[in-house]
C-alpha positions as CSV (number, residue, x, y, z in Angstrom):
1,X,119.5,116.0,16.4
2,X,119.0,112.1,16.7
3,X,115.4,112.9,18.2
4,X,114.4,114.6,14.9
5,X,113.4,111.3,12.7
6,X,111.0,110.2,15.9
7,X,109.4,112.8,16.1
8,X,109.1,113.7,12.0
9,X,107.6,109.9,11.7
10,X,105.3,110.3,14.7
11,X,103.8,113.1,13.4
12,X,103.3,111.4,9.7
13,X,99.7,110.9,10.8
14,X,98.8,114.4,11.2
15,X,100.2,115.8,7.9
16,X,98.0,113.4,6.7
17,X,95.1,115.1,8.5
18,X,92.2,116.6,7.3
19,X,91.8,118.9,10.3
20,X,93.4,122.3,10.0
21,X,93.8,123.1,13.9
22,X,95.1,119.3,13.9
23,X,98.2,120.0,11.4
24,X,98.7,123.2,12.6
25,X,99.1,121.7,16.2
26,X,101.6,118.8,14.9
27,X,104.0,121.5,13.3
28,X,103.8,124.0,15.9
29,X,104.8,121.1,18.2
30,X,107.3,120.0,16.2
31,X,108.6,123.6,15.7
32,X,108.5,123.6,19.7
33,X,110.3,120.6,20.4
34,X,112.9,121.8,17.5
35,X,113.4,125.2,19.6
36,X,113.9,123.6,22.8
37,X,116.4,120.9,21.3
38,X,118.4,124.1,20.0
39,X,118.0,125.9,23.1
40,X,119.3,122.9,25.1
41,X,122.0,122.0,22.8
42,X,123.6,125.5,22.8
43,X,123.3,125.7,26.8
44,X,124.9,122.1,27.3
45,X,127.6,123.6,24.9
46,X,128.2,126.8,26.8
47,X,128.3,124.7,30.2
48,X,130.6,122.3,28.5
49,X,133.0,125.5,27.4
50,X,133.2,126.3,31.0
51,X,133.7,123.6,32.4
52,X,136.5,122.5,30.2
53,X,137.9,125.9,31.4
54,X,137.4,125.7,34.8
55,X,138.6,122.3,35.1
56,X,141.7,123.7,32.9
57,X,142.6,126.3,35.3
58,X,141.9,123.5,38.5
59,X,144.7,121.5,36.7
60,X,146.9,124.5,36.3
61,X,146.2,126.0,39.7
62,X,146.8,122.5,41.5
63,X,150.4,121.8,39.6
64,X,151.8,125.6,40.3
65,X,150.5,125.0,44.0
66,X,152.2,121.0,44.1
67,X,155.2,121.6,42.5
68,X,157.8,122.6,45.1
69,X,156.4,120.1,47.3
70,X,156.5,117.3,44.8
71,X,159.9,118.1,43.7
72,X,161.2,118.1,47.0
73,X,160.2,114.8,47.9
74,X,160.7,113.0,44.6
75,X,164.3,114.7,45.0
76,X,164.8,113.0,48.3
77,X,162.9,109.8,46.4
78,X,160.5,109.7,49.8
79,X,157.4,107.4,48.2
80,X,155.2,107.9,51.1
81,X,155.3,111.8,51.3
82,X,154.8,111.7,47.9
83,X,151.5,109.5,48.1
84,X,150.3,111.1,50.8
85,X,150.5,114.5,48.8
86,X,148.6,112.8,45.9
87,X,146.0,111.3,48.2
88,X,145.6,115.1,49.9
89,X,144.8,116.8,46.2
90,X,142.8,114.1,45.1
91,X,140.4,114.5,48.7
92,X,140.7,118.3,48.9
93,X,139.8,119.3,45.1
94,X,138.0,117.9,41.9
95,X,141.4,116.2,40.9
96,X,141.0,111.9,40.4
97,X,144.3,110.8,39.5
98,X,147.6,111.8,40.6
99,X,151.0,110.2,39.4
100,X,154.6,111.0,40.5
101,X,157.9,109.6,39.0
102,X,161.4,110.0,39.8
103,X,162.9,109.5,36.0
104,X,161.3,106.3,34.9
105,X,160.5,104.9,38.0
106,X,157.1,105.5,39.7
107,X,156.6,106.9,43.2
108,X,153.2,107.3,43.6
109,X,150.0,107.0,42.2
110,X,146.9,107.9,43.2
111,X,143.5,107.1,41.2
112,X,143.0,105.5,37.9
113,X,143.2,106.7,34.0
114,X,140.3,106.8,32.2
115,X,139.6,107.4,28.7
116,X,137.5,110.1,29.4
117,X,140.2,112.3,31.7
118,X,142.0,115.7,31.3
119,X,145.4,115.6,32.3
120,X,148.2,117.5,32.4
121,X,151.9,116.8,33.3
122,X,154.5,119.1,34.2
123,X,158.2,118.3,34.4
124,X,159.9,118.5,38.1
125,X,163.6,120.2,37.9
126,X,163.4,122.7,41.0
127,X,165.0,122.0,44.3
128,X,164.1,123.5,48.0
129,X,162.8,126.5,45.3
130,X,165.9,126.8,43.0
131,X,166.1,125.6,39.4
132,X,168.4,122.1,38.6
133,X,170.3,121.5,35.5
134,X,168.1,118.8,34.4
135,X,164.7,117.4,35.1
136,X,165.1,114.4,37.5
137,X,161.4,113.3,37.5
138,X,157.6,114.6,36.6
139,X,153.9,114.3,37.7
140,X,150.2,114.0,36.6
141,X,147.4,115.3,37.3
142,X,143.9,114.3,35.9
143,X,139.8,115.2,36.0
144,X,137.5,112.4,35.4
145,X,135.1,113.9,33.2
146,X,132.6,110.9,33.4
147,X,130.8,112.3,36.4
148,X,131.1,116.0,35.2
149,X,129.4,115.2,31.4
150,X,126.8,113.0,33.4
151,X,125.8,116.2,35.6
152,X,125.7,118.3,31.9
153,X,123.3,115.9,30.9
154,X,121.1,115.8,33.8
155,X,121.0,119.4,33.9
156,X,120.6,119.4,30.0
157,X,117.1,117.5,30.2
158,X,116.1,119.7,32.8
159,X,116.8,122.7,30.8
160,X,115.2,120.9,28.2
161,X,111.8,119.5,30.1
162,X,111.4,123.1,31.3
163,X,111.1,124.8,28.1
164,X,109.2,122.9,26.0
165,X,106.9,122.6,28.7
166,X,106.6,126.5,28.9
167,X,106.3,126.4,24.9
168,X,103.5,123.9,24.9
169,X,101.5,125.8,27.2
170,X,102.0,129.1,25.1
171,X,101.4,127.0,22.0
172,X,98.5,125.4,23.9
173,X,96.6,128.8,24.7
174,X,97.4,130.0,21.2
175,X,95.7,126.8,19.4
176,X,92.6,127.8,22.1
177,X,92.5,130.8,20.9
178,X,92.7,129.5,17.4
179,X,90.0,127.0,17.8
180,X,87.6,129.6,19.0
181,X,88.0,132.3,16.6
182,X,89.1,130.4,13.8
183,X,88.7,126.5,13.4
184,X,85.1,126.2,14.2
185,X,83.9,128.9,11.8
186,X,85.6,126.8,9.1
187,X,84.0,123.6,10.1
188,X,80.4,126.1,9.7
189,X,81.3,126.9,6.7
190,X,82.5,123.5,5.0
191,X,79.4,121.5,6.8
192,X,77.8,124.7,4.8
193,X,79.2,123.9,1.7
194,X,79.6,120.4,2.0
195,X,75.5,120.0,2.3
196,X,74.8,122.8,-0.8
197,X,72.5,121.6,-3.0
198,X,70.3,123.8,-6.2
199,X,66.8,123.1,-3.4
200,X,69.0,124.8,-0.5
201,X,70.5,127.8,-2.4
202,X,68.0,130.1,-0.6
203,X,69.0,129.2,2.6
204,X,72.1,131.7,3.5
205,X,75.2,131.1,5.7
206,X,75.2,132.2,9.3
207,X,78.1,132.0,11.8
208,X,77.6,131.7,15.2
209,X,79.5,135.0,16.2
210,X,78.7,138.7,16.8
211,X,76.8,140.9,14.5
212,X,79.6,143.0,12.4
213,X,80.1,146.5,13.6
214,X,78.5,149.7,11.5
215,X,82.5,150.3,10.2
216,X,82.5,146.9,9.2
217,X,83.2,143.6,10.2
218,X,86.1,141.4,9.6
219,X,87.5,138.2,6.9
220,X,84.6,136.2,8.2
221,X,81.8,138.7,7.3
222,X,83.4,139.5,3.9
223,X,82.8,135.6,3.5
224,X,79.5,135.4,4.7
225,X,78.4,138.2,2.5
226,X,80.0,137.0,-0.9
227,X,78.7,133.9,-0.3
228,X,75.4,135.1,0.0
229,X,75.8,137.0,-2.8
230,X,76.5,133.6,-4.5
231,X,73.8,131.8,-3.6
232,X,71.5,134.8,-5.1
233,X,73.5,134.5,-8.3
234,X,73.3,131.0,-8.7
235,X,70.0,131.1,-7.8
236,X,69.1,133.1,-10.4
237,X,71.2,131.5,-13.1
238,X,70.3,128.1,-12.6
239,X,67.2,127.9,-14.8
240,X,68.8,129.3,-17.5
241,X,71.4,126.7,-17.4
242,X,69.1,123.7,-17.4
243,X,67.7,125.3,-20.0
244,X,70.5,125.9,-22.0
245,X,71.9,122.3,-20.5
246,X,68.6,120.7,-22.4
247,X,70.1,122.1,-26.0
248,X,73.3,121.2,-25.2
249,X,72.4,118.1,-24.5
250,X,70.7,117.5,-28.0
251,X,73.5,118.9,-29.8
252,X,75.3,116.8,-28.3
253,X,73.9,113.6,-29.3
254,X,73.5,114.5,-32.2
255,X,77.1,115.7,-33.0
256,X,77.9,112.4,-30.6
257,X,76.5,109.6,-33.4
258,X,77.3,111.8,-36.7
259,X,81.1,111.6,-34.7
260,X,80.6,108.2,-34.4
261,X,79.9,107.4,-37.7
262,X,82.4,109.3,-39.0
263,X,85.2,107.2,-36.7
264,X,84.2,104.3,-37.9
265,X,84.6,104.9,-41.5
266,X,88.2,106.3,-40.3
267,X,88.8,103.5,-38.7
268,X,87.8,101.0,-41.7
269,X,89.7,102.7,-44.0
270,X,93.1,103.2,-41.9
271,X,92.4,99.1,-41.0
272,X,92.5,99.2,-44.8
273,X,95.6,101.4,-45.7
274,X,97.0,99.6,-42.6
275,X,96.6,95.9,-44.6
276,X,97.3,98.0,-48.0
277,X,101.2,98.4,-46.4
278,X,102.0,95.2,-45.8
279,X,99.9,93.4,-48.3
280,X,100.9,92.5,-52.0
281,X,98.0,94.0,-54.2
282,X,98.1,91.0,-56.5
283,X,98.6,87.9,-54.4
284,X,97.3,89.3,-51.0
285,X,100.4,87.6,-49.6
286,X,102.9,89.8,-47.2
287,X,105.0,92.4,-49.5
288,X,108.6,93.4,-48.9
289,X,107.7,95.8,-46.0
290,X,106.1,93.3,-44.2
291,X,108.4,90.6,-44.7
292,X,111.7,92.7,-43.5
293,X,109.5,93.7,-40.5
294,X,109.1,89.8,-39.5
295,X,113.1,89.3,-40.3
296,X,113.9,91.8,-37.9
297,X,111.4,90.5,-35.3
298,X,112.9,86.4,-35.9
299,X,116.4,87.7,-36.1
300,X,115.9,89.8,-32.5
301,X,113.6,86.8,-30.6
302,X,116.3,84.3,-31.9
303,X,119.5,86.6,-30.2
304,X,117.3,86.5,-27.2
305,X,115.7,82.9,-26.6
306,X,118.3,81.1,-28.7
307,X,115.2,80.0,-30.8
308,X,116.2,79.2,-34.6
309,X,114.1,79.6,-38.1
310,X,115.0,79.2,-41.6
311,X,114.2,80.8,-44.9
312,X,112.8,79.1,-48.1
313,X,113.4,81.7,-51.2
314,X,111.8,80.0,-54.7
315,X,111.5,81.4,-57.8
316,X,109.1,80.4,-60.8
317,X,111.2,79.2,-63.3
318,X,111.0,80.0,-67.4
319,X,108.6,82.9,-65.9
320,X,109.0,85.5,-68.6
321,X,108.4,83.1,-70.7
322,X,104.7,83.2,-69.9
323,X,104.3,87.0,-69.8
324,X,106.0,86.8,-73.5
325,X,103.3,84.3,-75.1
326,X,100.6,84.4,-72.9
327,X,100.6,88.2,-71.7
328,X,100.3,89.6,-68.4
329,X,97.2,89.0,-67.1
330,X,98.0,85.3,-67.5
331,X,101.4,86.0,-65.5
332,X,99.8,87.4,-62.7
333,X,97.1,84.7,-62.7
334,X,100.2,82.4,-62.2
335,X,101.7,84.2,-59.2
336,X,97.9,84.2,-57.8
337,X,97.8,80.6,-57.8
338,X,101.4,80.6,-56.7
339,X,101.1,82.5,-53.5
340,X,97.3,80.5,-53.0
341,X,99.8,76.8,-53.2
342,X,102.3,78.5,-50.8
343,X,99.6,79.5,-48.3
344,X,97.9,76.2,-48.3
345,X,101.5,74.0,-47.9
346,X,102.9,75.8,-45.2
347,X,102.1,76.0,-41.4
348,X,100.0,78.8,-40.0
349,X,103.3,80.3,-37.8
350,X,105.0,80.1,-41.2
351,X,104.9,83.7,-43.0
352,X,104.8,84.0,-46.7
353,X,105.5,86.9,-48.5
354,X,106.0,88.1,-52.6
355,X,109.6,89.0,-52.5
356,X,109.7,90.6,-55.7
357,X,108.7,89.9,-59.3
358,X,108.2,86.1,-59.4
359,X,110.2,85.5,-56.5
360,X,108.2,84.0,-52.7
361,X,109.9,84.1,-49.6
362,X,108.6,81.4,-46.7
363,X,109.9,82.2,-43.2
364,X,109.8,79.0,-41.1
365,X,109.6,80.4,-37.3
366,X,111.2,78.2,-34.8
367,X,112.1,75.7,-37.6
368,X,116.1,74.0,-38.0
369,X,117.2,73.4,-41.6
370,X,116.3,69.9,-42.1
371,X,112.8,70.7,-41.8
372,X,112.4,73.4,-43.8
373,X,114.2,71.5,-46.6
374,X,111.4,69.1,-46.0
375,X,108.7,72.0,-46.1
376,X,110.6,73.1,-49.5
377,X,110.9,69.7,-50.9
378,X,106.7,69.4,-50.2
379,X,105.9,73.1,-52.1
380,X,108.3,71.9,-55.0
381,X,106.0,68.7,-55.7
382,X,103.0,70.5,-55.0
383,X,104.0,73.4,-57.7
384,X,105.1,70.6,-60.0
385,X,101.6,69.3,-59.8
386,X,99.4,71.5,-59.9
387,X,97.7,72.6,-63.4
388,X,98.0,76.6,-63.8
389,X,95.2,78.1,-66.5
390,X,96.3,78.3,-70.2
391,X,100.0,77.8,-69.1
392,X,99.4,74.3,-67.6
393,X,102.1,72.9,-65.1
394,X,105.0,75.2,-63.8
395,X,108.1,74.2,-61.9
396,X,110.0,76.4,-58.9
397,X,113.2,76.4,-58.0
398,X,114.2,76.8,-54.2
399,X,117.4,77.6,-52.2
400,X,117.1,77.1,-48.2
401,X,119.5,78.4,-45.5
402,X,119.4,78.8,-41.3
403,X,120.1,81.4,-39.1
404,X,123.7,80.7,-37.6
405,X,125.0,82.4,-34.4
406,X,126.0,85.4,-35.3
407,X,124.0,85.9,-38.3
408,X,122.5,89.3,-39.9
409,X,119.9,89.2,-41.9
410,X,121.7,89.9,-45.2
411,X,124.2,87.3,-44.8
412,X,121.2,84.4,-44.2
413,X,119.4,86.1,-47.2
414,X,122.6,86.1,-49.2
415,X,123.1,82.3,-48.6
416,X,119.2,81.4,-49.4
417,X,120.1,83.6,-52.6
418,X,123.4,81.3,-53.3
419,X,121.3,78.2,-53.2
420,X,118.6,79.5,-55.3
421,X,121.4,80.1,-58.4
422,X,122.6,76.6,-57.4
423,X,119.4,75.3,-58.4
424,X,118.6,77.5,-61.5
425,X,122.2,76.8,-62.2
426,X,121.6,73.0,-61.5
427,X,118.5,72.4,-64.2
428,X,115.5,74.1,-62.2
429,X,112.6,72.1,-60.1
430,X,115.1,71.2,-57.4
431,X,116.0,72.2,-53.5
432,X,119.7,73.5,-53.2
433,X,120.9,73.6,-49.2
434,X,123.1,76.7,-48.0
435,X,123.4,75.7,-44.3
């Protein structure tokens, strides 16, 4: 079966084919070769079978018949009848080896082991005929089967030769015969097809065979006559299909740019809902959504590169205060102007969000602590400076803390949240460190 993968990979190129009589060749080949491999196999195993039993019965036969002698002489311990015994049964029959022993000593030996001999030994205990009490020696006899497997195989690849030559020529006269009735009337009709066009529609399909017969004709002629019939129809039908191609084609364009229009109205407005989602609708900063989305993503590329950020959370400080004497509209004016300072003081890979209420979040990306209590300490003074309408100046308070191996996101927040009290706790307008 070793032959099998050669021959599969050999005939790779013709499954590939385009050629019908050229594929059908490679697997009836194949199928060929297959047969005559199992024909040859099961013959080489049959001759085997009886060999094995013929050279069984040899060994048998040749031990019943070399017995008496043998244990006559090995009785009398006489080395040089007893070799010239062996050397007679190894000349006169298929026998290669012969060994005789007198208890544990060796009388004679004639030929060679082999790994690939039969053997068979049989115990010497008669004497001029009779049976001893005991066995006083015992001999060998073996069969090279070297030279016997090398004749199987020999014969084997004749056996073999033979019949796939007598399959290829059957196969070869049937792929003939195939060609002729078969293969080339498919090559008509796909040059046919393969040159159709709407200006040679009236131009039918012949084949170059017989006329059919009054009774009928066979698969072919059914062809030729439904596509014919075809032709005729298309023929016929293709005006009114340009025609009704023309309207189509109108409708169309216009249903093509009213779509159009209509898609990119959807796709403003989802752009819009899209920026709705993550925006605050006051401050135009990034809301809560947004800002948990960018935690997750910083947490997740700091596991993975090692990379670090920090987080600055501030809080307006005496805030109610101004929704209490100056009303709301003057409150949201502040946080405006608050997220517009926050914007403009931090870096453009820094994210700022409204964490809620009067509360701002800064994420510094791929920042350690020391410098986002720098970028906290430069928002503080910039808050502190600036002049807020009808309230005038405003203070923030701010709390900073890292990402630590090991960190969740709740636990960072938590300690940007402790340093935050700190400094409301600690008189406001001040940056508290949670490292």
């Amino acid at each position: 079966m070793s032959i099998l993968p050669p021959l599969i990979a050999l005939l790779s190129p013709v499954k590939r084919s385009h050629r019908v009589g050229v594929r059908l060749a490679g697997y009836v080949l194949l199928f060929a070769l297959t047969i005559s491999l199992v024909l040859t196999g099961f013959q080489l195993w049959q001759a085997r079978q009886q060999e094995a039993q013929r050279i069984a019965q040899l060994l048998d036969q040749q031990a019943a018949s070399a017995e008496q002698h043998l244990a006559d002489v090995v009785w009398e311990d006489d080395q040089r009848h007893a070799k010239q015994i062996g050397q007679s049964m190894v000349r006169l029959s298929d026998l290669s080896y012969v060994m005789v022993r007198s208890h544990d000593s060796v009388l004679a030996e004639v030929g060679s082991l082999t790994p690939n001999m039969v053997t068979r030994a049989r115990p010497l205990s008669l004497r001029h005929g009779e049976k001893t009490a005991a066995q006083f020696g015992d001999f060998v006899l073996g069969v090279d089967m070297a030279p016997i497997e090398a004749r199987l195989r020999a014969s084997a690849i004749g056996i073999f030769l033979r019949t796939t030559l007598l399959i290829g020529l059957t196969v070869g006269f049937i792929l003939l015969l195939f060609q002729f009735m078969v293969t080339r009337h498919l090559s008509r009709i796909s040059e046919f097809f393969t040159a159709l066009t709407p200006q040679t529609l009236a131009q039918p399909l012949r084949l170059d065979r017989s006329p059919p017969s009054p009774n009928g004709g066979d698969e072919f002629d059914d062809l030729v006559k439904g596509v014919n019939h075809m032709q005729a129809t298309l023929a016929s039908d293709i005006a009114r299909r340009e025609q009704a191609e023309a309207e189509v084609r109108q409708l169309n364009e216009a249903l093509e740019k009213r779509v159009a229009e209509r898609t990119h109205e959807l796709l403003e407005k989802n752009r819009q809902l899209a920026q709705l989602a993550i925006t605050d609708s006051l401050t135009g900063l990034y809301n809560r959504l947004k800002l948990d989305q960018v935690l997750d993503d910083e947490l997740k590329r700091s596991r993975r590169y090692g990379s670090g950020f920090a987080l600055i959370l501030l809080d307006i400080d005496h805030f109610k205060a101004v929704n209490d004497s100056s009303g709301h509209a003057v409150g949201d004016q502040v946080l405006v102007d608050m997220g517009r300072l926050l914007t403009q003081g931090t870096r453009n890979v820094d994210v700022v969000g409204r964490w809620g209420g009067e509360e701002f979040l800064v994420i510094c990306c791929d920042t350690e602590l020391t410098g986002a209590v720098a970028l906290a300490e430069k928002l503080r003074q910039a808050i502190e400076g600036h002049a807020f309408p009808v309230v005038g100046h405003k203070t923030a308070s701010f709390g900073v803390s890292a990402i630590r191996s090991g960190d969740a996101i709740p636990v960072v927040m938590a300690r940007a949240d402790s340093a935050l009290y700190r400094s409301k706790s600690s008189g406001r307008n001040r940056v508290e460190i949670n490292a």
